[in-house]
mmCIF file as Biopython writes it, N, C-alpha, C and O atoms, coordinates in Angstrom:
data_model
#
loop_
_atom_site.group_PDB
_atom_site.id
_atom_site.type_symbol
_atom_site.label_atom_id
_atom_site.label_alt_id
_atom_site.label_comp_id
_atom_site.label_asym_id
_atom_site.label_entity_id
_atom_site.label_seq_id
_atom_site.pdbx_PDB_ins_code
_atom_site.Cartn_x
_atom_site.Cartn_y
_atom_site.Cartn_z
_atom_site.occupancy
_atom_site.B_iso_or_equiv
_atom_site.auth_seq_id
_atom_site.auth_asym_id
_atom_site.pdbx_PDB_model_num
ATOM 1   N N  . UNK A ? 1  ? 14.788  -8.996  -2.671  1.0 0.0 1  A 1 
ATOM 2   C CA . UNK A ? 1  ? 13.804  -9.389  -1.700  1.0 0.0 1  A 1 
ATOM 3   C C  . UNK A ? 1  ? 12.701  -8.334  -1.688  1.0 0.0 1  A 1 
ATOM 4   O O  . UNK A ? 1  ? 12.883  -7.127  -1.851  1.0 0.0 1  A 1 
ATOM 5   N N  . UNK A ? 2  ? 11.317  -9.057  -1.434  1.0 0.0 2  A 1 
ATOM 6   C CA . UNK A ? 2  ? 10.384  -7.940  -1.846  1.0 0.0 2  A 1 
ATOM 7   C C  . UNK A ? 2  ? 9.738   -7.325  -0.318  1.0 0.0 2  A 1 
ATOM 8   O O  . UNK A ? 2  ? 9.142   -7.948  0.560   1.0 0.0 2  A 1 
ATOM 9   N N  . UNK A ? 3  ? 10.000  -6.291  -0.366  1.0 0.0 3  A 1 
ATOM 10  C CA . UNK A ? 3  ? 9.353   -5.478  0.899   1.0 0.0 3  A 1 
ATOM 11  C C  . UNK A ? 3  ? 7.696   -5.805  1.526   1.0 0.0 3  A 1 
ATOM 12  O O  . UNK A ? 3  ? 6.831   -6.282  0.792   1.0 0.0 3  A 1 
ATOM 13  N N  . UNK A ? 4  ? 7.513   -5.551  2.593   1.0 0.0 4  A 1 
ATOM 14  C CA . UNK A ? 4  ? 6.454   -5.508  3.323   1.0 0.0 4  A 1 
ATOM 15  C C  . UNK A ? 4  ? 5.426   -4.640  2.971   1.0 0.0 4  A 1 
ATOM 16  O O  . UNK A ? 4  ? 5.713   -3.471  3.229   1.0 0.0 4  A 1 
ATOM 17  N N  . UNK A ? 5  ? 4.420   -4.788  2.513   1.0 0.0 5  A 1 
ATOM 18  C CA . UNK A ? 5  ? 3.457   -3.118  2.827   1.0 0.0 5  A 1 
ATOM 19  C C  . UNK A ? 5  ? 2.580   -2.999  4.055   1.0 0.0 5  A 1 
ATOM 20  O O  . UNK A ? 5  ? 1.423   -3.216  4.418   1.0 0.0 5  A 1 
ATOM 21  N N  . UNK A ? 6  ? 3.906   -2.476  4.571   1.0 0.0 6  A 1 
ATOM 22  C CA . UNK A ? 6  ? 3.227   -1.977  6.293   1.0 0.0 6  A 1 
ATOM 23  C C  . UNK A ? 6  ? 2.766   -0.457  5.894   1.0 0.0 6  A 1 
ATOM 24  O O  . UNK A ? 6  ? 3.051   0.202   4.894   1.0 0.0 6  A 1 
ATOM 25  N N  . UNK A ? 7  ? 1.874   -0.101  7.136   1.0 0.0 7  A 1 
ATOM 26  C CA . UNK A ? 7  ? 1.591   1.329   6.780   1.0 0.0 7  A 1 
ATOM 27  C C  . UNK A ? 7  ? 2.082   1.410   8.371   1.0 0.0 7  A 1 
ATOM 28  O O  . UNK A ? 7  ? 1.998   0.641   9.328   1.0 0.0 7  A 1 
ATOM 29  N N  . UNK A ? 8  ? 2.691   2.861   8.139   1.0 0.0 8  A 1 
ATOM 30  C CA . UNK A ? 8  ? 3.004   3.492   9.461   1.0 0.0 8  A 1 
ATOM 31  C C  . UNK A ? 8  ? 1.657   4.523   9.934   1.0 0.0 8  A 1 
ATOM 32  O O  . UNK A ? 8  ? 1.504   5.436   9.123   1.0 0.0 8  A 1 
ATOM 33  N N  . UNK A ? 9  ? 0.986   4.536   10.712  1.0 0.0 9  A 1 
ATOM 34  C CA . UNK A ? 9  ? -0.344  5.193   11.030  1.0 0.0 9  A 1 
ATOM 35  C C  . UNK A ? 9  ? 0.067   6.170   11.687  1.0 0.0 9  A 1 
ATOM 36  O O  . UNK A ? 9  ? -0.179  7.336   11.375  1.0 0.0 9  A 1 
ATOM 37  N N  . UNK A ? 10 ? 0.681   5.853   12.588  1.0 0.0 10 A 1 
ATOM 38  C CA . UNK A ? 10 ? 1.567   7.070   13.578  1.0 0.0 10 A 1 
ATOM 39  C C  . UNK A ? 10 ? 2.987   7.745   13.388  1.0 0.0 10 A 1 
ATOM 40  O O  . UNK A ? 10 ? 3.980   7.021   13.468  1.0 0.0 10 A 1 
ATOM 41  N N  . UNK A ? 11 ? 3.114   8.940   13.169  1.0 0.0 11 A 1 
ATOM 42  C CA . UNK A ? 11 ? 3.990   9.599   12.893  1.0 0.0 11 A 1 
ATOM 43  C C  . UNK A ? 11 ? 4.360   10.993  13.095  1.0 0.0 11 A 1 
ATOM 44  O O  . UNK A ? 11 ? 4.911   11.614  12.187  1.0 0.0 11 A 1 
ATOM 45  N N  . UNK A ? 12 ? 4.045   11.641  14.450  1.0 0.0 12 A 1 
ATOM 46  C CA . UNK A ? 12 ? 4.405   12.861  14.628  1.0 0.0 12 A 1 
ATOM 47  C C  . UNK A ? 12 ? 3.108   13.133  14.327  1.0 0.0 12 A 1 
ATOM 48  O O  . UNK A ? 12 ? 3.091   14.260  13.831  1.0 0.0 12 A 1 
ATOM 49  N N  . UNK A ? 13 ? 1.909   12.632  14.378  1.0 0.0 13 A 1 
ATOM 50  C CA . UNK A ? 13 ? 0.426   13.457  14.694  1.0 0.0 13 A 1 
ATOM 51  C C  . UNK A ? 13 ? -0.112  11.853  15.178  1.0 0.0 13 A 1 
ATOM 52  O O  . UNK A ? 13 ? 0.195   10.666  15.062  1.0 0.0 13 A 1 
ATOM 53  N N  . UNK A ? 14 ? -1.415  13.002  15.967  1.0 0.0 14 A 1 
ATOM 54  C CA . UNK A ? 14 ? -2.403  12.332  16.808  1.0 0.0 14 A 1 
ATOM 55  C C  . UNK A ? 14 ? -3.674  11.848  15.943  1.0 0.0 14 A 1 
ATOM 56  O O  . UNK A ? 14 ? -4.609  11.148  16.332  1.0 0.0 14 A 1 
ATOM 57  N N  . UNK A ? 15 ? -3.406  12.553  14.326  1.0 0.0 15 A 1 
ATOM 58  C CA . UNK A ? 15 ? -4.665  12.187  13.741  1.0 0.0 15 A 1 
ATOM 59  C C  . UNK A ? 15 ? -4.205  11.582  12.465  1.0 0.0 15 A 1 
ATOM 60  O O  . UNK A ? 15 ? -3.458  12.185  11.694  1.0 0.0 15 A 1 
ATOM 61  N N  . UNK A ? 16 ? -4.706  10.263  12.228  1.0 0.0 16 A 1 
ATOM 62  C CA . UNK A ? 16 ? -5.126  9.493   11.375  1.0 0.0 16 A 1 
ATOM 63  C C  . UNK A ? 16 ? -5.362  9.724   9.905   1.0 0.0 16 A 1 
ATOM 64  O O  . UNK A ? 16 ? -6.395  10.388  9.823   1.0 0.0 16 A 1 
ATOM 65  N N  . UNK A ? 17 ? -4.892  9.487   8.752   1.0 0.0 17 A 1 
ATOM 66  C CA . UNK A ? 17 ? -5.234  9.966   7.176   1.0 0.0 17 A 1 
ATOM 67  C C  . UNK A ? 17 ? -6.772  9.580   7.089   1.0 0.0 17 A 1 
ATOM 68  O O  . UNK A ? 17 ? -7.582  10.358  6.585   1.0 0.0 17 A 1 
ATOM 69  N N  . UNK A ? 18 ? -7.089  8.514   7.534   1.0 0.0 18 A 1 
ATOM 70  C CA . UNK A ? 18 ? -8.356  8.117   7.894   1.0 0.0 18 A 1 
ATOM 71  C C  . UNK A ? 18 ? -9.085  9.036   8.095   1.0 0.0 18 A 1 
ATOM 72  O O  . UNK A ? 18 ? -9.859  9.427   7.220   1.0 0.0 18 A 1 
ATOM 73  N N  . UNK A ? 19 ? -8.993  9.711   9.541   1.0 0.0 19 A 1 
ATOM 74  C CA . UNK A ? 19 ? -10.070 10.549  9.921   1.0 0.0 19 A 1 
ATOM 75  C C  . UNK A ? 19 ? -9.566  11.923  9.470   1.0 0.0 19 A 1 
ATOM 76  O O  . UNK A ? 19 ? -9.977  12.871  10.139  1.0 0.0 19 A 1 
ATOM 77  N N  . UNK A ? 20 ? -8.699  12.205  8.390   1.0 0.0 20 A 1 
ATOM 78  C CA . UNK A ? 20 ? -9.019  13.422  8.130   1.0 0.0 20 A 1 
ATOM 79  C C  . UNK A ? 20 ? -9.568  13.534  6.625   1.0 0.0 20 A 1 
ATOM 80  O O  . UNK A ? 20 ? -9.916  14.569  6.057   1.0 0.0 20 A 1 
ATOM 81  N N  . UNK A ? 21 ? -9.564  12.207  6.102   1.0 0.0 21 A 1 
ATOM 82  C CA . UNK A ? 21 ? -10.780 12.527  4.896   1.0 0.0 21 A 1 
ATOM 83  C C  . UNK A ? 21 ? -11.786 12.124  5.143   1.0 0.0 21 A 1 
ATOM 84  O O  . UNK A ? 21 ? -11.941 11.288  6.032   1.0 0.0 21 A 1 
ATOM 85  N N  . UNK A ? 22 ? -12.960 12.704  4.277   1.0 0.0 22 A 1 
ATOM 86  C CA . UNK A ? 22 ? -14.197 12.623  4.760   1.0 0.0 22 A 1 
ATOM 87  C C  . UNK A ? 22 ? -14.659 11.306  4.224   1.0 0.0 22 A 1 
ATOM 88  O O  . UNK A ? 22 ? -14.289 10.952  3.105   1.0 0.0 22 A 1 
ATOM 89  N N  . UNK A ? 23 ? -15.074 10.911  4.610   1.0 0.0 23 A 1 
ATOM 90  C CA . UNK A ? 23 ? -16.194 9.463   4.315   1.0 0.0 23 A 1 
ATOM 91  C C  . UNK A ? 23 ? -16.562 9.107   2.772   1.0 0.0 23 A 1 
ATOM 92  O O  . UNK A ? 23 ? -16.522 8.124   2.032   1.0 0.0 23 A 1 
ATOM 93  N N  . UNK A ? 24 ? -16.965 10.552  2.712   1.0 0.0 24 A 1 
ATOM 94  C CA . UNK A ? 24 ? -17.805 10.158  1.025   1.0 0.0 24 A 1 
ATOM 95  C C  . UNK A ? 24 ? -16.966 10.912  0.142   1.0 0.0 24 A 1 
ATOM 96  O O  . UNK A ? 24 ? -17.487 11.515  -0.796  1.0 0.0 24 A 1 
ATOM 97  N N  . UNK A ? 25 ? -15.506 10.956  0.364   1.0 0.0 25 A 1 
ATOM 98  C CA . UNK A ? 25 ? -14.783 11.445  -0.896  1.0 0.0 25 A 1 
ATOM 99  C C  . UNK A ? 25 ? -14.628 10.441  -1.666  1.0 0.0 25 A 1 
ATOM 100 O O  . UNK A ? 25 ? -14.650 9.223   -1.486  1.0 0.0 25 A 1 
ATOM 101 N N  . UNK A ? 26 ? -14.373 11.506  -3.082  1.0 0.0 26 A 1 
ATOM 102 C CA . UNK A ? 26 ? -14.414 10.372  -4.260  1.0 0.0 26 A 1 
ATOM 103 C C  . UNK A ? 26 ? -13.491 9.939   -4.212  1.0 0.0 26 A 1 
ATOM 104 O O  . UNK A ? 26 ? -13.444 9.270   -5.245  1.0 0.0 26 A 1 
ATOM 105 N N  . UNK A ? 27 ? -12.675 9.820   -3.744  1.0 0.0 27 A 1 
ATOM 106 C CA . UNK A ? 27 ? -11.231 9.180   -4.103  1.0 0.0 27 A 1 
ATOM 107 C C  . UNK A ? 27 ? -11.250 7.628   -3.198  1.0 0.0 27 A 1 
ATOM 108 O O  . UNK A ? 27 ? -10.655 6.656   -3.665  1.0 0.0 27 A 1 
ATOM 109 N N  . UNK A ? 28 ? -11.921 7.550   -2.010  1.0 0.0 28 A 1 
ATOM 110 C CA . UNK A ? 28 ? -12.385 6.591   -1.119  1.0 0.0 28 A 1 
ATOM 111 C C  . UNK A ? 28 ? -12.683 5.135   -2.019  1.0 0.0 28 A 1 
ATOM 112 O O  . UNK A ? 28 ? -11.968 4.136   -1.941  1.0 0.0 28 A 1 
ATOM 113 N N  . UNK A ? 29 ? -13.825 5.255   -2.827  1.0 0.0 29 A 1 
ATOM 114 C CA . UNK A ? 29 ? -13.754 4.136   -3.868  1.0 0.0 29 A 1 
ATOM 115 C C  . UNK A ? 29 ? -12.922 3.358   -4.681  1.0 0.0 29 A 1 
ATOM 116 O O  . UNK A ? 29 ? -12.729 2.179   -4.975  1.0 0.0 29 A 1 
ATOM 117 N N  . UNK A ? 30 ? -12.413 4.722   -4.982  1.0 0.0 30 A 1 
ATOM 118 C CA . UNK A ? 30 ? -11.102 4.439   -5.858  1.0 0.0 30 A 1 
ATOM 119 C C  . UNK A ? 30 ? -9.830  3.231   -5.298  1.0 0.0 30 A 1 
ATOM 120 O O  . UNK A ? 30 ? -9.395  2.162   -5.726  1.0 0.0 30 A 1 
ATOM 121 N N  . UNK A ? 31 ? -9.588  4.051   -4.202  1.0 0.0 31 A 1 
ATOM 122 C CA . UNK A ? 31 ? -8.700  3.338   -3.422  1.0 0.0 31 A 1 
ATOM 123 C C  . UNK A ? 31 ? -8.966  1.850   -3.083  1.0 0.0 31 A 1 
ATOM 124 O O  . UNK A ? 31 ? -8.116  1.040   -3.454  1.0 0.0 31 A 1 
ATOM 125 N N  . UNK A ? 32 ? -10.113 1.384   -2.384  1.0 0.0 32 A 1 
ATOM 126 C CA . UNK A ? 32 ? -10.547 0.339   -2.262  1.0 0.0 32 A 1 
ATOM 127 C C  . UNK A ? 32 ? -10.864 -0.299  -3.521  1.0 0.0 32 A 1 
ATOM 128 O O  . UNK A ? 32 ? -11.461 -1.375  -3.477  1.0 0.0 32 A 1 
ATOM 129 N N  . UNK A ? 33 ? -10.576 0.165   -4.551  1.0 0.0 33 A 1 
ATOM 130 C CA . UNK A ? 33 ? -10.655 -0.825  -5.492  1.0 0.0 33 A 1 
ATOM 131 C C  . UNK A ? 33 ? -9.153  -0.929  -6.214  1.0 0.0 33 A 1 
ATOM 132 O O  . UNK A ? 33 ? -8.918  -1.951  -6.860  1.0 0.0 33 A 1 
ATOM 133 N N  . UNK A ? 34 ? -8.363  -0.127  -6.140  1.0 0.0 34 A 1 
ATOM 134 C CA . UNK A ? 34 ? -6.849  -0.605  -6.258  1.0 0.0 34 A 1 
ATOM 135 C C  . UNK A ? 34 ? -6.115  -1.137  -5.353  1.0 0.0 34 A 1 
ATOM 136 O O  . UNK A ? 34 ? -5.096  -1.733  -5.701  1.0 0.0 34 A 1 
ATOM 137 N N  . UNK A ? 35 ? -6.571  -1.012  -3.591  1.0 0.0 35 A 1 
ATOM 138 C CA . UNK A ? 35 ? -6.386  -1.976  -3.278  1.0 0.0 35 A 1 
ATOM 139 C C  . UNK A ? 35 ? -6.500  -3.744  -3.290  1.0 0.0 35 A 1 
ATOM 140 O O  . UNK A ? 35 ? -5.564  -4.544  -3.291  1.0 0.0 35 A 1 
ATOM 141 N N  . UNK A ? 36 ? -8.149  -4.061  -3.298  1.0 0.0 36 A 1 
ATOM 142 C CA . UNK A ? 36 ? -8.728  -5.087  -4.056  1.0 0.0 36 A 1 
ATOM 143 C C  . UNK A ? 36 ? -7.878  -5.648  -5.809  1.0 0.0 36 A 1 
ATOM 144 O O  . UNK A ? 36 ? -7.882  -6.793  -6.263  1.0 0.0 36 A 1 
ATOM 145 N N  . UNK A ? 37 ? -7.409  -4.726  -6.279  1.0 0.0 37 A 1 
ATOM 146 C CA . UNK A ? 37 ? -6.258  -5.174  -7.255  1.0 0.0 37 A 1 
ATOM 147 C C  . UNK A ? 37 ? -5.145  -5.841  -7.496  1.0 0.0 37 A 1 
ATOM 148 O O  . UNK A ? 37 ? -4.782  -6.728  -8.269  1.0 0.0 37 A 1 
ATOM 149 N N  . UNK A ? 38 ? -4.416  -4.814  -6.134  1.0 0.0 38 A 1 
ATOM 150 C CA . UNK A ? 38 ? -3.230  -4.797  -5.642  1.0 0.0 38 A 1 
ATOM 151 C C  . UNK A ? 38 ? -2.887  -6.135  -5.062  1.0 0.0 38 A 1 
ATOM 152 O O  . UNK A ? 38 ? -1.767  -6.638  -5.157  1.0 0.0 38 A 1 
ATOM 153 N N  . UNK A ? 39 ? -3.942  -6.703  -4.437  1.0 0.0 39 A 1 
ATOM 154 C CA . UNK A ? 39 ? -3.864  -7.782  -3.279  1.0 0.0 39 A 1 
ATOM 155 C C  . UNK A ? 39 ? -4.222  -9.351  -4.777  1.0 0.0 39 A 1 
ATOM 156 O O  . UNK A ? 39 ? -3.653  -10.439 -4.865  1.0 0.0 39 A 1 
ATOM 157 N N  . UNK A ? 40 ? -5.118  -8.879  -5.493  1.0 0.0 40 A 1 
ATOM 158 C CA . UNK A ? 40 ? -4.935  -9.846  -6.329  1.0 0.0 40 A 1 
ATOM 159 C C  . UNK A ? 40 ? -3.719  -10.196 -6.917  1.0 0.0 40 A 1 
ATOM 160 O O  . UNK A ? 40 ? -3.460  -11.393 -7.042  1.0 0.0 40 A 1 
ATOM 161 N N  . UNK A ? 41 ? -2.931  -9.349  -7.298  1.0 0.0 41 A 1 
ATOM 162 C CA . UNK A ? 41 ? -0.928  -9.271  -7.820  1.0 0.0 41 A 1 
ATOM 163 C C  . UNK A ? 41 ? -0.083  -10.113 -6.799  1.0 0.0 41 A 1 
ATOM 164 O O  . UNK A ? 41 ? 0.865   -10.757 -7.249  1.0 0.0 41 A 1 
ATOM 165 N N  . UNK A ? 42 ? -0.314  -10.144 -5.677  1.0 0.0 42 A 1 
ATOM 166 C CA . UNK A ? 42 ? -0.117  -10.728 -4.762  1.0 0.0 42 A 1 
ATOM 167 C C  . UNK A ? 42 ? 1.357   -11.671 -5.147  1.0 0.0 42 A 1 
ATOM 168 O O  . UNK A ? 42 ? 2.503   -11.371 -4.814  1.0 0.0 42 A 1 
ATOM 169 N N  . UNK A ? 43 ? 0.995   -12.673 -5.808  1.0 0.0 43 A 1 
ATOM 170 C CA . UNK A ? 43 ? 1.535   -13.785 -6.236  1.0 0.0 43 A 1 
ATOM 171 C C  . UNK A ? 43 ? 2.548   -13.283 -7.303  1.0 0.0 43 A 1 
ATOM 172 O O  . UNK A ? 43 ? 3.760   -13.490 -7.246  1.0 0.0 43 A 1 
ATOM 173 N N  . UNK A ? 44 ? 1.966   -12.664 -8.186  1.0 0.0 44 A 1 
ATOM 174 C CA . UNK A ? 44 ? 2.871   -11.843 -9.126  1.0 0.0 44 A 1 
ATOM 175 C C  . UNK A ? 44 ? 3.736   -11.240 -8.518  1.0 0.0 44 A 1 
ATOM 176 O O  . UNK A ? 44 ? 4.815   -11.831 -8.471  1.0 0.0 44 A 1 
ATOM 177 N N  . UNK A ? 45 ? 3.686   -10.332 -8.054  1.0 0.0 45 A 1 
ATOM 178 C CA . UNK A ? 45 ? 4.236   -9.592  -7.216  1.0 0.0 45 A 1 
ATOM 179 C C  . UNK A ? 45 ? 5.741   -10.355 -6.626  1.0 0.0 45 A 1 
ATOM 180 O O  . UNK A ? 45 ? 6.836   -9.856  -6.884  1.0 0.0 45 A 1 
ATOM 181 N N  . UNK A ? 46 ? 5.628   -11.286 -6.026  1.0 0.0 46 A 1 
ATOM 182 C CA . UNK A ? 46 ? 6.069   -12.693 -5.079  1.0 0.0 46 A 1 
ATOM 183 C C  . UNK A ? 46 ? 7.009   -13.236 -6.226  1.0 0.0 46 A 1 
ATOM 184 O O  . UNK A ? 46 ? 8.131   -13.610 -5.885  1.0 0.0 46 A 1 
ATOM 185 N N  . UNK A ? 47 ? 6.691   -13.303 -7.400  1.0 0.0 47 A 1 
ATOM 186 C CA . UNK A ? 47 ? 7.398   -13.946 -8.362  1.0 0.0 47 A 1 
ATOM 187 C C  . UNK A ? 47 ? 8.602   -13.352 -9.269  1.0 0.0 47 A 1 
ATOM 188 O O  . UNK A ? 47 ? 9.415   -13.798 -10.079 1.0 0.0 47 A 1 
ATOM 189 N N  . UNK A ? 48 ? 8.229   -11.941 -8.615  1.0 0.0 48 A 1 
ATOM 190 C CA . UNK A ? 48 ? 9.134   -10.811 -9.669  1.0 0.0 48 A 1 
ATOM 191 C C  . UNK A ? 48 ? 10.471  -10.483 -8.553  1.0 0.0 48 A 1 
ATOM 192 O O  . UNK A ? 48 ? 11.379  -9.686  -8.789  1.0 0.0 48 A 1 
ATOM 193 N N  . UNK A ? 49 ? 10.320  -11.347 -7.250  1.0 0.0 49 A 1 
ATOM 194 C CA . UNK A ? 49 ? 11.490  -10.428 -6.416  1.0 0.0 49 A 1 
ATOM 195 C C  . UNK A ? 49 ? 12.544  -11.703 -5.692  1.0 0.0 49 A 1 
ATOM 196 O O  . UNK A ? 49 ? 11.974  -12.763 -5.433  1.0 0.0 49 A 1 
ATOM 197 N N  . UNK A ? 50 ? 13.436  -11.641 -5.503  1.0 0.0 50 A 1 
ATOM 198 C CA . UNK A ? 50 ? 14.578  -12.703 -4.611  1.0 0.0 50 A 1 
ATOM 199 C C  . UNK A ? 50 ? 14.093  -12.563 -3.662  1.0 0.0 50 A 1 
ATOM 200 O O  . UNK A ? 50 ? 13.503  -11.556 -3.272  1.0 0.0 50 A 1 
ATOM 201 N N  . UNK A ? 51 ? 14.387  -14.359 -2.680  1.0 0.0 51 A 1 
ATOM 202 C CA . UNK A ? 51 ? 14.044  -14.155 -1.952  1.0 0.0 51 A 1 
ATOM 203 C C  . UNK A ? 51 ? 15.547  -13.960 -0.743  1.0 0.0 51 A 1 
ATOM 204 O O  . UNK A ? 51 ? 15.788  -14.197 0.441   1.0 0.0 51 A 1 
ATOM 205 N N  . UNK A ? 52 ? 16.006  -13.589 -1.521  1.0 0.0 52 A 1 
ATOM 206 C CA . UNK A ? 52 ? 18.184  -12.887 -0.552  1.0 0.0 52 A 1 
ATOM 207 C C  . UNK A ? 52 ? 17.957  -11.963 -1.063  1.0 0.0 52 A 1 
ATOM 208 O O  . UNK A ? 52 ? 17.329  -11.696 -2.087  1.0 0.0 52 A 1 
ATOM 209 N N  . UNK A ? 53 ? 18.940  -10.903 0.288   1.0 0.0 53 A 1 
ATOM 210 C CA . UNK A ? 53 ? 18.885  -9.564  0.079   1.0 0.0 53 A 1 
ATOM 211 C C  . UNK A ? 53 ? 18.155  -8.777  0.744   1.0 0.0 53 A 1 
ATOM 212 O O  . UNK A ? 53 ? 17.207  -9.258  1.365   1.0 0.0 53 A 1 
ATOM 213 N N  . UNK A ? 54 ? 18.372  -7.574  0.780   1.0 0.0 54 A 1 
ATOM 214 C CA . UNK A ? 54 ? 17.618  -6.643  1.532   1.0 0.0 54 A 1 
ATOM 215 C C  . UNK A ? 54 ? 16.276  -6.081  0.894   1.0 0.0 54 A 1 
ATOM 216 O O  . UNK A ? 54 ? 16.434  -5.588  -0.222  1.0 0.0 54 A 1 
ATOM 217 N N  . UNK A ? 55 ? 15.358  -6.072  1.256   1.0 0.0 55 A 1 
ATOM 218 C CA . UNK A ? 55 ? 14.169  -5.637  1.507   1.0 0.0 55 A 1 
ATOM 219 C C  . UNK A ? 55 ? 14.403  -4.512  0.780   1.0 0.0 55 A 1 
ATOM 220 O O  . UNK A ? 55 ? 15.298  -3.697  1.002   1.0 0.0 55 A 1 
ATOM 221 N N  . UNK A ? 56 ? 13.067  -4.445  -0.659  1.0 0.0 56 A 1 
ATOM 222 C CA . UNK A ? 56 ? 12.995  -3.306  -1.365  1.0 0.0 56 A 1 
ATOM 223 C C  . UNK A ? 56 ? 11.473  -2.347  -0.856  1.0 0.0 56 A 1 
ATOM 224 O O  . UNK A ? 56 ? 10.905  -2.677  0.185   1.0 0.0 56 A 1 
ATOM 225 N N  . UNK A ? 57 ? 11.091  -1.513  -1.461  1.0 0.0 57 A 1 
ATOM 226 C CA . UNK A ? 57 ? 9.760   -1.049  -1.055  1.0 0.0 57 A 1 
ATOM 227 C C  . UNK A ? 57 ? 8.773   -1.592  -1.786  1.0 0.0 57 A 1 
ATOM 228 O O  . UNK A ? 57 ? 8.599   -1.364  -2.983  1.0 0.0 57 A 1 
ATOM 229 N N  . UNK A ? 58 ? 7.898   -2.545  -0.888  1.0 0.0 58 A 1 
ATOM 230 C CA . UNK A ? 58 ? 6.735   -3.210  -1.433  1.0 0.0 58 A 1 
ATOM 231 C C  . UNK A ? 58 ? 6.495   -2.260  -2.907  1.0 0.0 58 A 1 
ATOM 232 O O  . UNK A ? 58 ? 6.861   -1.087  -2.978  1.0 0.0 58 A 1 
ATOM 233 N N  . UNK A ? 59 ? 5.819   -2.994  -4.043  1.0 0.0 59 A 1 
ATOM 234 C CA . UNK A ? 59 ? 5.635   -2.753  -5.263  1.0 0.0 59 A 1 
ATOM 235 C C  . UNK A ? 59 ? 4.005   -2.323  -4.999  1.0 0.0 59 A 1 
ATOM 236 O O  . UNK A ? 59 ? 3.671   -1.484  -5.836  1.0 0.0 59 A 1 
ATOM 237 N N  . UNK A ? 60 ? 3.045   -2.627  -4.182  1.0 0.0 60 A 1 
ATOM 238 C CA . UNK A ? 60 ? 2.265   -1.786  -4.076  1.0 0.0 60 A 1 
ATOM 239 C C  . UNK A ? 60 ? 2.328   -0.771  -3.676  1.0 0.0 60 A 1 
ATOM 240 O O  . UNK A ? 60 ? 1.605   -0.020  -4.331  1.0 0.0 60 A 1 
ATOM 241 N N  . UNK A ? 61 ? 3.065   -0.065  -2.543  1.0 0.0 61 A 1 
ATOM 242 C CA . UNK A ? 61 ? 3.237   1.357   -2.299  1.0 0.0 61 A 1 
ATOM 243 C C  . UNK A ? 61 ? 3.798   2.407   -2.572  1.0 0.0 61 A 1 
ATOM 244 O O  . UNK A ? 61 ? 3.773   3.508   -2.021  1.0 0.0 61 A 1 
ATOM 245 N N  . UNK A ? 62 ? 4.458   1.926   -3.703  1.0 0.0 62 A 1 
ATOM 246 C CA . UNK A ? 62 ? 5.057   2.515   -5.353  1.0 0.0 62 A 1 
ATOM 247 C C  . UNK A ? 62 ? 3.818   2.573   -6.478  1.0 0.0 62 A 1 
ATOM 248 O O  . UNK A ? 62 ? 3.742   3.540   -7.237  1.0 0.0 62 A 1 
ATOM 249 N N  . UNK A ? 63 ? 3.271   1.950   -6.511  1.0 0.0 63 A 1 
ATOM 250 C CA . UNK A ? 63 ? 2.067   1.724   -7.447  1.0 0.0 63 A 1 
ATOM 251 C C  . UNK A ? 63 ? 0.504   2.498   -6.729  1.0 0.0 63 A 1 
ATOM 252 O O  . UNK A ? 63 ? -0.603  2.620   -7.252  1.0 0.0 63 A 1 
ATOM 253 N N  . UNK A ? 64 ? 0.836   2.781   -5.799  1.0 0.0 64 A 1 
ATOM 254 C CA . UNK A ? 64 ? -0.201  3.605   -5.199  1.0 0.0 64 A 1 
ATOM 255 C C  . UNK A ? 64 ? -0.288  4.827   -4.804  1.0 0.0 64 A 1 
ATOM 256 O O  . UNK A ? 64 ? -1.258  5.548   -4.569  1.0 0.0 64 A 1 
ATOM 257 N N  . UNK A ? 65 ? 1.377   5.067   -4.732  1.0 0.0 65 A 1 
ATOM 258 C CA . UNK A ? 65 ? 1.706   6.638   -5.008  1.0 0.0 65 A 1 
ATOM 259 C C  . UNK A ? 65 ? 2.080   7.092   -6.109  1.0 0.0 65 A 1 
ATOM 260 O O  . UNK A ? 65 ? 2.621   8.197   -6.138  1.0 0.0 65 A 1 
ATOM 261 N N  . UNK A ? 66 ? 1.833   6.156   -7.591  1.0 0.0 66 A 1 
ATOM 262 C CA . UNK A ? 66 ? 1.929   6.773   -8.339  1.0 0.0 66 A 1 
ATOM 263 C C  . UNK A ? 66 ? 0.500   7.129   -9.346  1.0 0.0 66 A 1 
ATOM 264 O O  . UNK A ? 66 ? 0.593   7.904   -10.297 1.0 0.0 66 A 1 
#
């Protein structure tokens, strides 16, 4: 079964990954465009996992930390 990609925002701080990078880092682009990727796989994604069973870790948030 294929996992959720929830993001946990809150976790033992008051501040946000958000607001602690800056706006115009380069990496900002980047991201939004492997997200925009990621979300296209979508279906793929959907096709590669059972739907019995316990919940694995979404295949994008493996693919985005790597």
């Amino acid at each position: 079964m294929r996992g959720l990609d929830l993001k946990q925002d809150e976790l033992f701080s008051y501040t946000t990954l958000e607001q602690r990078i800056p706006n115009d880092h380069p990496l900002r682009p980047l991201r939004r465009l492997v997200d925009t990727v990621l979300a296209s796989m979508d279906r793929d994604f959907d096709g590669l996992y059972s739907r019995r069973g316990r919940a694995s870790i979404a295949p994008e948030r493996l693919l985005r930390a790597s």
